[in-house]
TIDO-218353 format. One record per residue (C-alpha): x, y, z; residue in one letter; residue number from 0. Coordinates in nm, 4 decimals. Example, Ala and Ser with C-alpha at 12.3 -4.5 7.8 and 13.67 -1.06 7.14 Angstrom:
+----------+----------+----------+--------+-----+
:        X :        Y :        Z : residu : num :
+----------+----------+----------+--------+-----+
:   1.2300 :  -0.4500 :   0.7800 :      a :   0 :
:   1.3670 :  -0.1060 :   0.7140 :      s :   1 :
+----------+----------+----------+--------+-----+
This chain:
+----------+----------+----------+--------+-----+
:        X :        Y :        Z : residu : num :
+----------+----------+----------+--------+-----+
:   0.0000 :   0.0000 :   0.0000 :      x :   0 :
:   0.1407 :   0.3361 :  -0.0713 :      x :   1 :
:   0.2383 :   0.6034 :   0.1846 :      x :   2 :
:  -0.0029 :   0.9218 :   0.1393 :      x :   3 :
:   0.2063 :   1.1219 :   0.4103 :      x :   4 :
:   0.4849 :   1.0544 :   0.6585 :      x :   5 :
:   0.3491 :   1.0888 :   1.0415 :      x :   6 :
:   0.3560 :   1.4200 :   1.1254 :      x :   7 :
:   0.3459 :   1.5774 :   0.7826 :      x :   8 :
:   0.0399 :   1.6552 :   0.5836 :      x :   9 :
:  -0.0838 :   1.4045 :   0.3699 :      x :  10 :
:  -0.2622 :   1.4104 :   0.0297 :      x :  11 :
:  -0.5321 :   1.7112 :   0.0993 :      x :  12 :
:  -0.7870 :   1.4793 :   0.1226 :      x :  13 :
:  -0.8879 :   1.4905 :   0.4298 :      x :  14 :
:  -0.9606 :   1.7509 :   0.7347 :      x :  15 :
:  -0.6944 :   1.5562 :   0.9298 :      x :  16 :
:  -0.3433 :   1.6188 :   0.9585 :      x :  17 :
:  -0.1177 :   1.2706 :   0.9033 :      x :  18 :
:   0.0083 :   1.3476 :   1.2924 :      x :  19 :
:  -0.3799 :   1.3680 :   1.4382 :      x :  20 :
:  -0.4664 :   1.0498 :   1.2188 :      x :  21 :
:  -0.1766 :   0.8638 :   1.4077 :      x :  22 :
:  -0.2282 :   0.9988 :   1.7039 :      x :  23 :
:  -0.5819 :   0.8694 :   1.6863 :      x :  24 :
:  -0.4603 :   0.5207 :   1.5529 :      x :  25 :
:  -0.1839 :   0.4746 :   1.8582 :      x :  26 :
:  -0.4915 :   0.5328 :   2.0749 :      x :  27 :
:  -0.6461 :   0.1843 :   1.9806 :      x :  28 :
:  -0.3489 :  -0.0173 :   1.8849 :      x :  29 :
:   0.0094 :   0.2133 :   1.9533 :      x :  30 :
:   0.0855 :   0.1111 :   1.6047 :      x :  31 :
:   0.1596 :   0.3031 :   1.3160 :      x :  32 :
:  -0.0637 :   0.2095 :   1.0475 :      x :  33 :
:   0.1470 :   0.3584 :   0.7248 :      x :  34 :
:   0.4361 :   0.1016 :   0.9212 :      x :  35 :
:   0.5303 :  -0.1451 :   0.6386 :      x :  36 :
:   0.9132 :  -0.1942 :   0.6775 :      x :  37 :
:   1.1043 :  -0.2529 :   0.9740 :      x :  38 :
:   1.2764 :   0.0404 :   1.1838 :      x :  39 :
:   1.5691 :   0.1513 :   1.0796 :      x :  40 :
:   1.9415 :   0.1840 :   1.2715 :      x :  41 :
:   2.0580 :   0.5532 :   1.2694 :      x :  42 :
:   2.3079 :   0.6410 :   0.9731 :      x :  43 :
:   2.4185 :   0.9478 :   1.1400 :      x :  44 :
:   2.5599 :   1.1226 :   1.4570 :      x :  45 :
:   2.2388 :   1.3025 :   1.4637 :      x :  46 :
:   1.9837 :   1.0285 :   1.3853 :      x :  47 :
:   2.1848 :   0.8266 :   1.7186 :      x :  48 :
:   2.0782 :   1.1505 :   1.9432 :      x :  49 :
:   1.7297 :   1.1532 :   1.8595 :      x :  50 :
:   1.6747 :   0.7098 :   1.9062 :      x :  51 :
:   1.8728 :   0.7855 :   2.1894 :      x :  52 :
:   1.6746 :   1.0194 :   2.3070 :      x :  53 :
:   1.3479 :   0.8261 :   2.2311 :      x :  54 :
:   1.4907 :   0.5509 :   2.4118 :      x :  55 :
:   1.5742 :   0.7678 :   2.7376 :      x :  56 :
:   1.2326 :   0.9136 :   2.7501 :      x :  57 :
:   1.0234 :   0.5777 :   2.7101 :      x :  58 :
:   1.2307 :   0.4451 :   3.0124 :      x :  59 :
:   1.0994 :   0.7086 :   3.2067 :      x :  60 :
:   0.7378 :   0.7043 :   3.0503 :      x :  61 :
:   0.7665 :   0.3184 :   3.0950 :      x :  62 :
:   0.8789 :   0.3153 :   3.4197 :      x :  63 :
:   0.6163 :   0.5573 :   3.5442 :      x :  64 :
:   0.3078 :   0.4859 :   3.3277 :      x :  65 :
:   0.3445 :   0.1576 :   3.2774 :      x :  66 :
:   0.3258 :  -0.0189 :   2.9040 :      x :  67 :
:  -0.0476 :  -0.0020 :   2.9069 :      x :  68 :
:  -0.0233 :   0.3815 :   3.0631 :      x :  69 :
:   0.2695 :   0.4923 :   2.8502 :      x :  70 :
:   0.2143 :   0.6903 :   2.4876 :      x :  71 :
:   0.4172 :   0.7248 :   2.1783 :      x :  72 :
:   0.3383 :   1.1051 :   2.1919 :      x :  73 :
:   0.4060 :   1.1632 :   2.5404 :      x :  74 :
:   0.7629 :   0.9661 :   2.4835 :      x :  75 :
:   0.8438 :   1.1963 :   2.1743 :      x :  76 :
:   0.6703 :   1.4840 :   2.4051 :      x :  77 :
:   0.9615 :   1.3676 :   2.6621 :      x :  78 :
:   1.1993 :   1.3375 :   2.3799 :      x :  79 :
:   1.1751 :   1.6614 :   2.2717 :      x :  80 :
:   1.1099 :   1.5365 :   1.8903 :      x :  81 :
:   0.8850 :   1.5385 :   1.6323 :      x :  82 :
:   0.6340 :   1.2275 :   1.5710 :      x :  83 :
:   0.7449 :   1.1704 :   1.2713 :      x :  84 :
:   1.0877 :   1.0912 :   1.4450 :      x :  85 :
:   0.9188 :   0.8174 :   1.6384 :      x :  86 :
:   0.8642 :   0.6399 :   1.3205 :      x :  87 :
:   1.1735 :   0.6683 :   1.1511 :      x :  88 :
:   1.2943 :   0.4015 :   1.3929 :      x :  89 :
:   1.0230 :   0.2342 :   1.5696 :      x :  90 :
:   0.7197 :   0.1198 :   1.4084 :      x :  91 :
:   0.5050 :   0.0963 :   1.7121 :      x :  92 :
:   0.5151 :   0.1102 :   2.1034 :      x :  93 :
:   0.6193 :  -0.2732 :   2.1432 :      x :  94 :
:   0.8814 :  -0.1730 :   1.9038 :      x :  95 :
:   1.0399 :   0.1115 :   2.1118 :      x :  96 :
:   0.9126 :  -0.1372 :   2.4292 :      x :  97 :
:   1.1086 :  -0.3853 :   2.3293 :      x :  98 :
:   1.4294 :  -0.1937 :   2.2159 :      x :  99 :
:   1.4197 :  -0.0601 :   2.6238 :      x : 100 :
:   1.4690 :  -0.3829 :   2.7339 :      x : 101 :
:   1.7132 :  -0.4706 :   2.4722 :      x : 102 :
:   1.9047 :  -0.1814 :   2.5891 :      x : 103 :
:   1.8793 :  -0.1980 :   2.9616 :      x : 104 :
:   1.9975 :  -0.5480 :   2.9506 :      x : 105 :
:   2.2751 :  -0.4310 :   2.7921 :      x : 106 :
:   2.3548 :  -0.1552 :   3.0381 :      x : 107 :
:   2.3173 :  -0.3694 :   3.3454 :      x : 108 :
:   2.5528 :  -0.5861 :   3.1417 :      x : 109 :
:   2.7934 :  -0.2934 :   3.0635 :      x : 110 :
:   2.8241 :  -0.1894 :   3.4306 :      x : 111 :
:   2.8933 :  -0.5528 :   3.5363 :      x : 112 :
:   3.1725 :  -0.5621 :   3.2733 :      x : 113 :
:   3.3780 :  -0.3097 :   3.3593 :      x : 114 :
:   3.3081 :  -0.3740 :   3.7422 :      x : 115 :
:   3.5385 :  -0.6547 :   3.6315 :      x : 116 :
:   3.8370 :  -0.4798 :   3.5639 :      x : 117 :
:   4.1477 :  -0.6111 :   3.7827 :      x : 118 :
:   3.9068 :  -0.8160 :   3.9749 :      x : 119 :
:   4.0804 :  -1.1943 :   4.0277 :      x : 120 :
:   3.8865 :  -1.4504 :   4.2024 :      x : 121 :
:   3.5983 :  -1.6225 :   4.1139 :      x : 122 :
:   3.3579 :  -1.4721 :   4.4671 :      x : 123 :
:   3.5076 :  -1.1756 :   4.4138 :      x : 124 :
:   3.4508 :  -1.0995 :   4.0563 :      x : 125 :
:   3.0718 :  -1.1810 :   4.1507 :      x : 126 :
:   3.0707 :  -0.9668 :   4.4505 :      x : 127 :
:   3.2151 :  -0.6633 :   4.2183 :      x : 128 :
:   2.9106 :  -0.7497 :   3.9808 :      x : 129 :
:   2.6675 :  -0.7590 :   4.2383 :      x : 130 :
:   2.7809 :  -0.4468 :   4.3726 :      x : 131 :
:   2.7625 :  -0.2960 :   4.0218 :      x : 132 :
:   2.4371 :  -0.4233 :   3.9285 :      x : 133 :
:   2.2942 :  -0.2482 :   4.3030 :      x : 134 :
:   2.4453 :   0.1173 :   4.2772 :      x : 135 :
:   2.2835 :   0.0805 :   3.8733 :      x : 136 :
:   1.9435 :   0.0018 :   4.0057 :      x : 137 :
:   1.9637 :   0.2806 :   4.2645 :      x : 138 :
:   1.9691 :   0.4934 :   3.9937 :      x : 139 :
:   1.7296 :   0.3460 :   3.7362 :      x : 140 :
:   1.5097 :   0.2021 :   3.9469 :      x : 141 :
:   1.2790 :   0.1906 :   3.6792 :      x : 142 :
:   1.4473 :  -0.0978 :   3.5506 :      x : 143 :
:   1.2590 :  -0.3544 :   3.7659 :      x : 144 :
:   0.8661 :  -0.2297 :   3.6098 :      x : 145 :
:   1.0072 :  -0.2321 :   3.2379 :      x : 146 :
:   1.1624 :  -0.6450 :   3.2723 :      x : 147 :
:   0.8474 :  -0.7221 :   3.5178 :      x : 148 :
:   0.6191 :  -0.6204 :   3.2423 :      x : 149 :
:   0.8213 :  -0.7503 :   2.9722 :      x : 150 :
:   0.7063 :  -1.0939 :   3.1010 :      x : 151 :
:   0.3521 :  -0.9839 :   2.9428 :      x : 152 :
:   0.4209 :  -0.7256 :   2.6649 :      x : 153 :
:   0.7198 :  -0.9284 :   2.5189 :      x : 154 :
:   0.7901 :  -1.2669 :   2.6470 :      x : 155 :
:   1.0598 :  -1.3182 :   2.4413 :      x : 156 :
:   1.2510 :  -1.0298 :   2.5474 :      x : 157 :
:   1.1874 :  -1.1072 :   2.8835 :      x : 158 :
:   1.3541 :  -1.4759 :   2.8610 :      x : 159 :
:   1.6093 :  -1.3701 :   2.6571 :      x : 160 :
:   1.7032 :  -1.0869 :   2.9666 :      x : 161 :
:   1.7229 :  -1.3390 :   3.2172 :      x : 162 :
:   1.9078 :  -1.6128 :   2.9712 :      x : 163 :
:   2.1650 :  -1.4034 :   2.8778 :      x : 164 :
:   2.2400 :  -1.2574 :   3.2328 :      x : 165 :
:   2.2589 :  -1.5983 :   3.3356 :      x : 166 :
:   2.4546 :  -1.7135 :   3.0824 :      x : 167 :
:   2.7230 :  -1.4596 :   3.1226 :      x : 168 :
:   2.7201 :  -1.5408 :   3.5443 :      x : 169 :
:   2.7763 :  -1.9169 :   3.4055 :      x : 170 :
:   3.0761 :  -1.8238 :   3.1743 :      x : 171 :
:   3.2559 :  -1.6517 :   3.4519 :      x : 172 :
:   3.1369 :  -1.9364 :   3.7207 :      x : 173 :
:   3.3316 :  -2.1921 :   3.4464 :      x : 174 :
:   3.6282 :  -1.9528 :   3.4457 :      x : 175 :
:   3.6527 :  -1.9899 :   3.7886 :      x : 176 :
:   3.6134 :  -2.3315 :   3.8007 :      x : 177 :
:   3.8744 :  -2.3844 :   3.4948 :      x : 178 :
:   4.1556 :  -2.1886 :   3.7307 :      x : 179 :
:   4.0538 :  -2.4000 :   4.0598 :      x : 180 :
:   3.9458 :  -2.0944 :   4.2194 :      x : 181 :
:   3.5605 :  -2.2267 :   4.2124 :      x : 182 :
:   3.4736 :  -2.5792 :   4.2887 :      x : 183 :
:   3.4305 :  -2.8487 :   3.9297 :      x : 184 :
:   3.1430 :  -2.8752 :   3.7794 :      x : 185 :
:   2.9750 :  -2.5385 :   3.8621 :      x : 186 :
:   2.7945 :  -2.3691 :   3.5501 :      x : 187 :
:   2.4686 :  -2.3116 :   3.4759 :      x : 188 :
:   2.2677 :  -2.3964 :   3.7814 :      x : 189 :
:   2.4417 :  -2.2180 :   4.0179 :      x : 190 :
:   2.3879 :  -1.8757 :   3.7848 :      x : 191 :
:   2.0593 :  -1.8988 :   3.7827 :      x : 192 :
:   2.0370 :  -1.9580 :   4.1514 :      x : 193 :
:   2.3268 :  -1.6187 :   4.1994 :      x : 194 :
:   2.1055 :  -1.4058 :   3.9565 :      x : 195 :
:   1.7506 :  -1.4868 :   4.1554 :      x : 196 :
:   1.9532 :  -1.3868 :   4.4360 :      x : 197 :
:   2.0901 :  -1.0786 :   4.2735 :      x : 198 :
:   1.8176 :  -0.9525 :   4.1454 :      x : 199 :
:   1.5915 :  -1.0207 :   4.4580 :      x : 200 :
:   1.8564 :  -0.8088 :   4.6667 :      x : 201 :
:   1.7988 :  -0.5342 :   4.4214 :      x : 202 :
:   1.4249 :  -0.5129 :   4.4719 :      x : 203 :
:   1.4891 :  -0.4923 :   4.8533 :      x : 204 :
:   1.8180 :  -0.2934 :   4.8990 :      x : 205 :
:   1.7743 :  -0.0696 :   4.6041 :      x : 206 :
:   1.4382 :   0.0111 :   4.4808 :      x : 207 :
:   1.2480 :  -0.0295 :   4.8160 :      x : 208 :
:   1.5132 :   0.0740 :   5.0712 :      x : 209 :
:   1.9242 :   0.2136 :   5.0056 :      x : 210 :
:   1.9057 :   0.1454 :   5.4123 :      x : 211 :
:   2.2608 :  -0.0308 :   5.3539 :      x : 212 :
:   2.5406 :   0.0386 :   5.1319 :      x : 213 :
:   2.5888 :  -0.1499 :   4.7858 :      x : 214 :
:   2.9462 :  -0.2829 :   4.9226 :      x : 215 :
:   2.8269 :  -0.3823 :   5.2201 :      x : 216 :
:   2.5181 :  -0.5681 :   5.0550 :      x : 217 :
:   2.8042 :  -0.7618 :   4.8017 :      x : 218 :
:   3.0237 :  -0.8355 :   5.0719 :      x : 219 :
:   2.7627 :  -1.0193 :   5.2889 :      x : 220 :
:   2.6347 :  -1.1999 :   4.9445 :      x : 221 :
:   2.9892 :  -1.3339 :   4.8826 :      x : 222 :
:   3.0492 :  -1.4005 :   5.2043 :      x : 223 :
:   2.7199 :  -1.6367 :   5.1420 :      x : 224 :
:   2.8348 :  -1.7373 :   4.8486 :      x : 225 :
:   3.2050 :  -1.8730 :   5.0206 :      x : 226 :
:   3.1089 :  -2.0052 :   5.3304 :      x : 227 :
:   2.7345 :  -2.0655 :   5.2960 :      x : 228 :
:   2.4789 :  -2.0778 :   5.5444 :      x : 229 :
:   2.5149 :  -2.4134 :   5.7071 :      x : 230 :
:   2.7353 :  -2.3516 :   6.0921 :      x : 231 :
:   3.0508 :  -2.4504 :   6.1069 :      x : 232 :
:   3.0974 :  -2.7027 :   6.4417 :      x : 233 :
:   3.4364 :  -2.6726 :   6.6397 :      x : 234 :
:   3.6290 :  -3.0158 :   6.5364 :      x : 235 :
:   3.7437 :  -3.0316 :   6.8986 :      x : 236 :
:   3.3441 :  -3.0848 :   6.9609 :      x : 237 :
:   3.3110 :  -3.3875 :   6.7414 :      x : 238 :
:   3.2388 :  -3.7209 :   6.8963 :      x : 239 :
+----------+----------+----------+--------+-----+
């Protein structure tokens, strides 16, 4: 079907609605753009990378506060600064721009672990560094917990693949450890899921609901878990 007018332009004169208030009214009932018939494009300049970025950055915030049902594609290019017709040079709809958010704060809570890494030997302690990492992120993008919580719903494929890939990465180094004989044989995949569920479980509590203690302080008493476990140690000289 042919394009009459680009979102946010006029269109063909035939009508007493602009090509903006016709989307506008369309994203009401389905957040999609109807003229949509290709896939969004990457940027191919400087400036097209500020304004996705920029679209990005403000549906975070209208995610994290409105919710995906709550959230808009005009308030997030109201937020954004930028013109509809912006929007739809690089996302065709709101589960579009939905799912790039997830996309791209999995990959920042996976940049911040990464260079927590730096210099960091030891299999416990590379995890407490990440753990550490991951907390002082969520403190400040607390928003982070709503967007993968609704994810579950909205995109279920994003959502796994989230949670796979962090776990897969906690697995990798877990191996690592294990290949040096810093980390017992045989550890792997198991015991990353069981780390991340605790990770991310310590972030709801000590970051979003409550920065009561510090982020160190949080990863040292994790690795200190993670080391000596919770089981009591008995004195040998008490042994029968």
């Amino acid at each position: 079907m042919a394009r009459t007018g680009r979102p946010g332009t006029a269109g063909d004169g035939k009508t007493n609605k602009t090509a903006a208030e016709s989307v506008s009214a369309a994203e009401r009932e389905t957040g999609r753009n109807p003229a949509a018939t290709e896939p969004a494009r990457r940027p191919r300049t400087a400036r097209g990378e500020r304004t996705r970025r920029a679209l990005l950055d403000a549906a975070k915030t209208e995610f994290g506060e409105q919710g995906f049902q709550g959230a808009s594609i005009t308030s997030i290019t109201r937020r954004a600064g930028t013109a509809l017709g912006s929007f739809y040079t690089y996302f065709e709809s709101k589960d579009s721009i939905f799912r790039a958010v997830v996309n791209d704060m999995s990959a920042a809570v996976a940049g911040q672990a990464r260079s927590s890494l730096a210099g960091v030997e030891g299999g416990v302690a590379r995890e407490q560094a990440a753990l550490s990492a991951f907390l002082r992120f969520v403190r400040e993008h607390k928003e982070v917990y709503r967007i993968i919580d609704e994810a579950e719903f909205v995109d279920a494929a994003a959502y796994r693949a989230h949670y796979e890939t962090t776990a897969g990465r906690i697995a990798e180094r877990l191996r690592a450890g294990a290949a040096t004989g810093d980390l017992k044989p045989g550890i792997g995949e198991l015991q990353a899921w069981a780390i991340m569920g605790m990770n991310v479980f310590l972030g709801l509590r000590y970051a979003v609901w409550s920065d009561e203690m510090g982020a160190e302080e949080i990863a040292d008493m994790a690795s200190d878990l993670l080391a000596n476990g919770i089981a009591a140690r008995k004195d040998p000289r008490e042994a029968d």
